[in-house]
C-alpha positions in Angstrom: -26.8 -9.0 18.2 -28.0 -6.0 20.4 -31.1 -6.9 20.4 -29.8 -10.4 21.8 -28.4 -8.3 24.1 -30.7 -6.5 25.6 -32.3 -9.8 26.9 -29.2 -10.9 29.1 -27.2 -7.5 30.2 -26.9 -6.7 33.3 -29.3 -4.7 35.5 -26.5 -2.1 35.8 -25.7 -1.7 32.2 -29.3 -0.9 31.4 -28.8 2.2 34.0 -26.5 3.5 31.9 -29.0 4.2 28.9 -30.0 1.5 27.4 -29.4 0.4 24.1 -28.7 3.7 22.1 -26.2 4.4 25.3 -24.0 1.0 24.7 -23.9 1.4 20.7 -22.8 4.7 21.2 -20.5 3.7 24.2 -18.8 1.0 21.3 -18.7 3.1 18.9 -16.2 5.5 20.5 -13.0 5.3 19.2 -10.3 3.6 21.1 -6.9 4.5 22.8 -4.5 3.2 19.8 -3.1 0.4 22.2 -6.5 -0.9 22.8 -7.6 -1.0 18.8 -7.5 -4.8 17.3 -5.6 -3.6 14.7 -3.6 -0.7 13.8 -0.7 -0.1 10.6 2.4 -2.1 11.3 1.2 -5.2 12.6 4.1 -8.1 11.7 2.6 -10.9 9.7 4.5 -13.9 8.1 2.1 -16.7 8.7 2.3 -17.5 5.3 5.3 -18.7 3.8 4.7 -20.3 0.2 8.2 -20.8 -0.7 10.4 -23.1 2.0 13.6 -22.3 3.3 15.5 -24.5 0.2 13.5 -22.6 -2.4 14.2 -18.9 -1.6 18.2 -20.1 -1.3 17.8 -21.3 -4.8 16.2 -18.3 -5.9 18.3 -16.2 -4.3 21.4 -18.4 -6.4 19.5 -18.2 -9.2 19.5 -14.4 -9.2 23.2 -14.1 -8.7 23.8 -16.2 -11.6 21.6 -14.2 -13.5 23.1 -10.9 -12.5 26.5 -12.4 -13.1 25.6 -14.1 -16.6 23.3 -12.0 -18.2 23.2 -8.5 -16.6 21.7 -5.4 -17.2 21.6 -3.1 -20.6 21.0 0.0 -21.2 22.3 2.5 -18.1 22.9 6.0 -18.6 26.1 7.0 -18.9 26.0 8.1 -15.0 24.7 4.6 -13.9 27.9 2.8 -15.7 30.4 5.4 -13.8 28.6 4.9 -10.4 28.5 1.3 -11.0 31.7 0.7 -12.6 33.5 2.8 -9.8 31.5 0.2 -7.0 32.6 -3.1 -9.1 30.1 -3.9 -11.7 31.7 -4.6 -15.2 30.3 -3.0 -18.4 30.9 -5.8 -21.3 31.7 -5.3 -24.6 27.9 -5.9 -25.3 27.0 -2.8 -23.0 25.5 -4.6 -20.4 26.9 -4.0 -16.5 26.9 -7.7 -15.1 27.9 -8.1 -11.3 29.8 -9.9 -9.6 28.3 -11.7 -6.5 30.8 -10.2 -4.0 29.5 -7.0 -5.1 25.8 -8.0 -4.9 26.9 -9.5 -1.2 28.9 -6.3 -0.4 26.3 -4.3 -1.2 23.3 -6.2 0.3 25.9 -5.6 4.0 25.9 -2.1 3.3 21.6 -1.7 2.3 19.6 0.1 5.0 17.2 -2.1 6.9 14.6 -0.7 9.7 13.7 2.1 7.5 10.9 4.6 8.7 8.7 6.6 6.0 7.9 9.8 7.6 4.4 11.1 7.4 4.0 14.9 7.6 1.9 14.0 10.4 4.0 12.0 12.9 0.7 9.4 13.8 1.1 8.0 10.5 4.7 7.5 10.2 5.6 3.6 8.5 8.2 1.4 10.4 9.4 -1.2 7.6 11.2 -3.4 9.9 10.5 -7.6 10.0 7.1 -8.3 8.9 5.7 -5.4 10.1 2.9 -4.7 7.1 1.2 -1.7 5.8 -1.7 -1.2 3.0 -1.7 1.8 1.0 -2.7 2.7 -2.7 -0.7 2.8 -5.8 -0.7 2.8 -10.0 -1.3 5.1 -12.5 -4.9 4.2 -13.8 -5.7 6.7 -16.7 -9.3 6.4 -16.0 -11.8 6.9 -13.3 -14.6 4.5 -12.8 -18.4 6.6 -12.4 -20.3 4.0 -10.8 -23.5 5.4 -10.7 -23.1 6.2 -14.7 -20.9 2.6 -15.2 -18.5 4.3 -17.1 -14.9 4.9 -17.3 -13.7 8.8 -18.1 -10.3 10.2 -17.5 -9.2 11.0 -14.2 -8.2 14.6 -13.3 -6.2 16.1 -10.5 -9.6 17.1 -8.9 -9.8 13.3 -9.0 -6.5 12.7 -7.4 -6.7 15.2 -4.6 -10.1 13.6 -3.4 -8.5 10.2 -3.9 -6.0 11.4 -1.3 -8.8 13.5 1.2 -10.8 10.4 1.0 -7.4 8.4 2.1 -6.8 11.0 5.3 -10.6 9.4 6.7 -9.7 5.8 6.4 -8.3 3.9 9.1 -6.9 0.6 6.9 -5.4 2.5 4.1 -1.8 3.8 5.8 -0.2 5.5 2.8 -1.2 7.6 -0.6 0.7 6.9 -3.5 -0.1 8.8 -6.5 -2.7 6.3 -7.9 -3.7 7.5 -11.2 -2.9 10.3 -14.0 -3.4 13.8 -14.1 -5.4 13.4 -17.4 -6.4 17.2 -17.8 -2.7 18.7 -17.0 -1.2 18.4 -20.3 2.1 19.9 -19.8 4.2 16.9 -18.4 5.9 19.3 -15.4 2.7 21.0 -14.6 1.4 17.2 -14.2 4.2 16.1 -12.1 3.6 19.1 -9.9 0.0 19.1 -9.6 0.5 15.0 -8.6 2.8 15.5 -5.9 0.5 18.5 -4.7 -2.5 16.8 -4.9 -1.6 14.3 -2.8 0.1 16.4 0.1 -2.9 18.6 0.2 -4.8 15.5 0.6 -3.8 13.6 3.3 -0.4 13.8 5.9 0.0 10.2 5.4 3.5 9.4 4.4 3.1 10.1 0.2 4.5 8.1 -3.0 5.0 9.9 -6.4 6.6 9.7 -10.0 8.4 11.9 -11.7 8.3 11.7 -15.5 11.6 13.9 -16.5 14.9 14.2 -15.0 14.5 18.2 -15.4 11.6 17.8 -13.4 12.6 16.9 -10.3 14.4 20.5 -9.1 10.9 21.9 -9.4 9.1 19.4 -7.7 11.7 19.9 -4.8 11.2 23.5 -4.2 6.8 22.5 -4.0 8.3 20.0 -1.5 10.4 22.5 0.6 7.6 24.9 0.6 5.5 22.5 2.7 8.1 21.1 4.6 8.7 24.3 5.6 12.8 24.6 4.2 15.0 21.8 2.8 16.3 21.2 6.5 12.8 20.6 7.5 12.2 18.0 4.6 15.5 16.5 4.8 14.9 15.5 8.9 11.7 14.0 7.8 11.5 13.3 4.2 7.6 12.3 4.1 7.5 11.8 0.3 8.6 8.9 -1.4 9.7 8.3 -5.4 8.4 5.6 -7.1 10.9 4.5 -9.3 10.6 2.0 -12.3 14.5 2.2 -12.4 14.4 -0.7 -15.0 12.4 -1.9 -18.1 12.0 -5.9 -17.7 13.4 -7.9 -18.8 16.8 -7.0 -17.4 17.4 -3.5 -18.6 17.6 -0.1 -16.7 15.2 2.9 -17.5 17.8 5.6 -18.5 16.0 8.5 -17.6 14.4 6.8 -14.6 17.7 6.3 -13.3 18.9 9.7 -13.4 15.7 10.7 -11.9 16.6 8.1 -8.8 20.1 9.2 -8.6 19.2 13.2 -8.2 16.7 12.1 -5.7 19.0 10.0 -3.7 21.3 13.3 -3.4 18.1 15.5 -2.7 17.3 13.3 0.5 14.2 11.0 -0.9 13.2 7.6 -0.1 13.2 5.6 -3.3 11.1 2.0 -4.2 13.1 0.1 -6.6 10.2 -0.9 -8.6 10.9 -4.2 -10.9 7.2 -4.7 -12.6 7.8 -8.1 -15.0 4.5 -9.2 -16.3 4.8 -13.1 -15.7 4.3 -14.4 -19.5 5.5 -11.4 -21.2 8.1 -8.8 -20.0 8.9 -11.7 -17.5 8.8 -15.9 -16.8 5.9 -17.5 -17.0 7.3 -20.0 -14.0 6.3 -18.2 -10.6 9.3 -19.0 -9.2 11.4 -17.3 -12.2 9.6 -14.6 -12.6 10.5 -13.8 -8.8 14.3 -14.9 -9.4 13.8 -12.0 -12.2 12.2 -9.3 -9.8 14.8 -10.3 -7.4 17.9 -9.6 -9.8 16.4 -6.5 -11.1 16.2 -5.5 -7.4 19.2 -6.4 -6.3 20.9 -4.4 -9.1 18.8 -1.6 -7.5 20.7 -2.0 -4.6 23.9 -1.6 -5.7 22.8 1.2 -7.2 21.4 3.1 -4.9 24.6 1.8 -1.9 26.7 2.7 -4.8 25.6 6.7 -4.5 24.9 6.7 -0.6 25.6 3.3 1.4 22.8 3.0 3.7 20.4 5.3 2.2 16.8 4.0 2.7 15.2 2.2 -0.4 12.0 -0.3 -0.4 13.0 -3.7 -2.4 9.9 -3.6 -4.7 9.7 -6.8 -6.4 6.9 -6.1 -8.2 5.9 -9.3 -10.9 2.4 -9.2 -12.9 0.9 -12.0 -13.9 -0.6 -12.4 -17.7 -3.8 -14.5 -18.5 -1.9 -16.6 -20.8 -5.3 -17.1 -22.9 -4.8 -13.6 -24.1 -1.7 -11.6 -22.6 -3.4 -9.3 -21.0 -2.5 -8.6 -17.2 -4.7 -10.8 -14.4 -4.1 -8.6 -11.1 -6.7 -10.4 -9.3 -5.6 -13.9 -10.2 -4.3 -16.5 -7.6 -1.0 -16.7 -9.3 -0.6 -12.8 -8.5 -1.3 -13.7 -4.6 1.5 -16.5 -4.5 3.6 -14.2 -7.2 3.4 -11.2 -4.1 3.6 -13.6 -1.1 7.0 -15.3 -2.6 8.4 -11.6 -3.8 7.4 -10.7 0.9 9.6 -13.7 1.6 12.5 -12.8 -0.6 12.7 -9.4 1.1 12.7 -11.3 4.5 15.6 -13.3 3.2 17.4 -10.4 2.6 16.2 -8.3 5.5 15.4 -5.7 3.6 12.0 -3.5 3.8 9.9 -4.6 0.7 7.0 -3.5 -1.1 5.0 -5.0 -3.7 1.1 -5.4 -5.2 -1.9 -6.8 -4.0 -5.5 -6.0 -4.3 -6.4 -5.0 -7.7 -9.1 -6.0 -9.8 -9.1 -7.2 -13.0 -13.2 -6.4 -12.6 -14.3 -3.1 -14.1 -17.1 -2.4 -11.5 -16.8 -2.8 -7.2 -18.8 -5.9 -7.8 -18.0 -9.5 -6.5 -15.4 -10.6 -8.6 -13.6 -7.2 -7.3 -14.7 -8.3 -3.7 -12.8 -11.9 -4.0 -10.1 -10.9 -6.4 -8.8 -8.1 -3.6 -9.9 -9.9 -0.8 -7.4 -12.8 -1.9 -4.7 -10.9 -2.9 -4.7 -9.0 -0.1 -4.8 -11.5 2.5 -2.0 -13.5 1.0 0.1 -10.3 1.2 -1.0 -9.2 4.7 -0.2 -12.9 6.4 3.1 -12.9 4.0 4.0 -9.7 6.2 5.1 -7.8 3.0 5.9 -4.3 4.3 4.5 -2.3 1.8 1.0 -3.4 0.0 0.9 -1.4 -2.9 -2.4 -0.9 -5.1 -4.5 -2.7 -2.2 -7.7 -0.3 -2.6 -9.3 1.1 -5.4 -7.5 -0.3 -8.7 -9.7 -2.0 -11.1 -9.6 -3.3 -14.9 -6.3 -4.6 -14.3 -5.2 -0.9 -13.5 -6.6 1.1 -15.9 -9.3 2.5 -13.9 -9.2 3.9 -9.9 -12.4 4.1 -8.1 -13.2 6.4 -5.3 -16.4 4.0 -3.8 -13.9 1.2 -4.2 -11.2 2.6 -2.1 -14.1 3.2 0.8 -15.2 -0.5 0.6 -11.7 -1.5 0.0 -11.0 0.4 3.7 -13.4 -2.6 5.0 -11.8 -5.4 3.7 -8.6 -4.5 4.8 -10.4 -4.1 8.1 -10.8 -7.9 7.7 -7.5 -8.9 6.3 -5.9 -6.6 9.0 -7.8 -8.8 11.8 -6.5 -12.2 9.6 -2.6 -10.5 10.3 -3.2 -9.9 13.8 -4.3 -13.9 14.2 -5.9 -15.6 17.6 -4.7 -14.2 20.7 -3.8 -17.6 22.9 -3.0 -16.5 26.5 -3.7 -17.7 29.8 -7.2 -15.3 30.4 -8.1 -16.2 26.5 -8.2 -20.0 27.6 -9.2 -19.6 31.0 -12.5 -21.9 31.4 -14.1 -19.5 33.9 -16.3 -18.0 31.4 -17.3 -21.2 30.6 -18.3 -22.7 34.0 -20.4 -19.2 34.6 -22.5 -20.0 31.7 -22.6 -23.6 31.7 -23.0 -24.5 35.5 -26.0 -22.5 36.3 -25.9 -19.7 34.2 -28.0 -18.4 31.4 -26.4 -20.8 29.3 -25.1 -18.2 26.7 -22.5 -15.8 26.2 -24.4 -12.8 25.0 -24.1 -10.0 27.6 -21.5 -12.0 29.7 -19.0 -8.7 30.9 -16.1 -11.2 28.7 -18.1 -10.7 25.6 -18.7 -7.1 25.9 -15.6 -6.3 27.3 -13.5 -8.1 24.0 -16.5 -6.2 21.6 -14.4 -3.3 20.4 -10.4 -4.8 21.4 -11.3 -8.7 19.6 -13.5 -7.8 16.9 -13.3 -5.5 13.5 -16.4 -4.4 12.4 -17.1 -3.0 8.6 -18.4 0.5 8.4 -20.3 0.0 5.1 -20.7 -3.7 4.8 -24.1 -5.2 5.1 -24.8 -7.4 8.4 -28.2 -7.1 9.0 -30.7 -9.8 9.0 -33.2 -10.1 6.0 -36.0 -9.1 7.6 -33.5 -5.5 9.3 -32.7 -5.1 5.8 -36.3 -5.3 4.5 -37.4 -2.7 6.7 -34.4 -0.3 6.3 -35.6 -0.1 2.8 -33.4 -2.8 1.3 -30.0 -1.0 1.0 -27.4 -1.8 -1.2 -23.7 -2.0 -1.0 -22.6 0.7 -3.6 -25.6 2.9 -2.2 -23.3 3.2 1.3 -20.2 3.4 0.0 -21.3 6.8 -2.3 -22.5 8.1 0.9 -20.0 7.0 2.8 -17.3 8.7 -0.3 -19.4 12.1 -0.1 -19.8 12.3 3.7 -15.5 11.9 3.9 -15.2 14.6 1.1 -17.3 16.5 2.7 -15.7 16.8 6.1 -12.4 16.3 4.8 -10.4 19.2 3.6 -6.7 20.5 2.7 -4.3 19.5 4.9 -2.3 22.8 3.6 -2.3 25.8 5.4 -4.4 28.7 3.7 -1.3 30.9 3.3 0.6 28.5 2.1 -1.6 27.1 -0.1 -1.7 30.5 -2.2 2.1 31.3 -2.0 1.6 27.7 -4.2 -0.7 28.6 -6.3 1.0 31.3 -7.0 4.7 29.8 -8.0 2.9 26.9 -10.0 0.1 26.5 -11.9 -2.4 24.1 -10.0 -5.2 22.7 -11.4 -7.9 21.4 -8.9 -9.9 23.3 -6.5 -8.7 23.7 -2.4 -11.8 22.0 -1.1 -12.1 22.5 3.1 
């Protein structure tokens, strides 16, 4: 288009420096209220399920939280939800009564903000308002260049998160794979929550995979904050909490876990993951009446322990191929699955969180390109909060790629701009433009001061994808997607570096045993 351009603009504009001048002139980065998009934008143009449907499953959930229940609690889950109003039957499940459910939903925190340590990247879950971040536990990491999968590390992890802290679309880190090479299970759980705070100051999501282990993990997390006062004001970590095993059970030991970190001060996601077919319904709409009753029993929970403390409503259904019974994260019904679960946390008001943008491809290659680009869309205009798992997440899961999560920064460049939607105001349909290039004028739109002045605040423009025409791309030597996005990953690890001060970072290192290297 510039060289378009450069046939039409205006005497004064050439003055300036020509061509080079303007490129780098709209290349600068703009004041944040000028930027076409930005984290937080509200979406909800699409609503798959109507006002009648999410009533009935919102019924449908109560009956099932009522009828059937949930087994297995630990012994501290049936006192704290005993002592709110849930009844343990003589078959050990806790069932609920709907006045508790309703009680409880009065009493749930709404508005929520998840703190970043940096306060730029702080997350307002309030309406639609949505956000993209990563998420999962892939046990792999795909090599592209090699094509292979090999276990991820903490190295792995920590540049995950440092390539995170240089992308513009990806708004949060949450631990998205395993610490393969730590084999003791609290050195892991350290050396995941530490990885990704000395990766980015985006707000932070992580596991924990022992009750025990969540004292320790707190005193790495007053370190940084800087005291527990500190991290109490502005609790900028987050624990992702698969508080129950679907269908309709709690996770004993994940509970606990929830329950110490509700008293400790930290946000929780109530994570119900059914896999539609399997460990949940294979009807859509059941499977989210499942996630939605597994959820809500969250929320007593948690309001149970401390009313109004803040927790994301993470109705989280798979989908299975049911060819096979494997999982099918990039499927269609995943995208409707996630955009139904977004409206069910509307109905309720509450701030919600769920996945979109995985792969069930095993390379970044087209399938991966439509599969997230679907997903993710669906979720954006659905105006789910929280996009978990948006960038990066391939084989259904099992594998986390680092080019990936660069091009996946791209496409959520795109879906972001699909959010935002079409500006219609009175300058935006004013014909003026119109009757200076039609009545007399050059008879085109390129160079008009309109068009360059909407360049940067209408548009989104990819930073790796591939816009040139055939005969550009013949004579920049034919470049190739993947080609930019490795050298586009090394140039962000490369300039980005801990976000942990040097002293700090050795007082550390020198209470627990961390296992990748402080790059920057």
């Amino acid at each position: 288009m510039d060289e378009l351009l450069d046939g039409c603009a205006p005497v004064r504009a050439r003055a300036r420096g020509g061509r080079a001048a303007r490129v780098a002139e709209r290349a600068a980065p703009l004041a944040e209220g000028l930027r076409p998009i930005r984290p937080g934008m509200p979406g909800g143009q699409y609503r798959p399920l109507t006002d009648a449907g999410m009533a009935q499953i919102h019924a449908a959930a109560l009956d099932a939280l009522e009828v059937i229940g949930l087994a297995n609690a630990p012994a501290s889950g049936i006192a704290i939800l005993t002592g709110a109003g849930a009844i343990l039957g003589d078959d050990g499940r806790i069932r609920f009564p709907r006045a508790l459910v309703e009680d409880m939903l009065a009493k749930a925190a709404r508005g929520i903000t998840l703190f970043g340590r940096d306060p730029r990247h702080d997350l307002h879950l309030t309406g639609t308002n949505v956000h993209f971040g990563t998420a999962g536990a892939a046990v792999h990491i795909v090599d592209v260049e090699r094509k292979v999968y090999r276990d991820s590390t903490a190295q792995d992890l920590y540049d995950a998160a440092r390539i995170t802290q240089g992308l513009d679309n990806v708004h949060f880190f949450q631990r998205a794979m395993v610490c393969r090479d730590v084999l003791d299970n609290f050195d892991m759980d350290i050396n995941t929550l530490y990885a990704c705070m000395a990766g980015t100051t985006k707000h932070v999501g992580t596991s924990f995979s022992d009750p025990s282990h969540v004292a320790g993990c707190f005193d790495l997390l007053h370190m940084v904050a800087g005291g527990e006062d500190k991290w109490r004001a502005r609790p900028f970590v987050s624990n992702s909490n698969c508080f129950v095993v679907p269908p309709m059970k709690f996770a004993e030991e994940s509970c606990m876990v929830m329950e110490d970190c509700i008293r400790r001060g930290m946000p929780v996601l109530l994570l119900s993951a059914g896999q539609a077919g399997a460990t949940a319904p294979a009807p859509i709409a059941l499977a989210i009446v499942q996630a939605v009753a597994e959820c809500l029993a969250g929320v007593v929970y948690v309001n149970a322990i401390s009313p109004g403390f803040p927790a994301i409503f993470g109705t989280w259904p798979f989908v299975s191929d049911l060819r096979t019974g494997s999982m099918s994260g990039g499927s269609a019904e995943q995208a409707l699955l996630t955009a139904g679960c977004a409206q069910m946390h509307q109905f309720y008001g509450l701030p919600g969180g769920a996945a979109a943008g995985i792969s069930d491809s095993k390379l970044p290659d087209m399938q991966a390109g439509w599969e997230q680009g679907i997903t993710n869309v669906l979720a954006g205009l659905s105006g789910l909060n929280m996009v978990y798992e948006s960038v990066g997440m391939h084989a259904s899961l099992l594998g986390f790629c680092l080019e990936s999560l660069v091009l996946g920064d791209d496409i959520l460049g795109q879906v972001l701009r699909c959010v935002r939607g079409i500006d219609v105001t009175p300058d935006s349909t004013s014909i003026d433009a119109m009757k200076e290039v039609c009545l007399g004028g050059p008879g085109h739109y390129l160079g008009s001061l309109q068009t360059l002045g909407l360049m940067q605040t209408e548009y989104v423009y990819p930073l790796v994808g591939n816009r040139m025409s055939p005969k550009e791309w013949v004579e920049a030597g034919r470049p190739e997607l993947l080609d930019k996005a490795i050298a586009r990953k090394n140039e962000l690890l490369a300039r980005m570096g801990t976000t942990i001060d040097p002293e700090l970072d050795a007082q550390v290192r020198a209470a627990f045993r961390i296992h990748f290297r402080n790059e920057g």
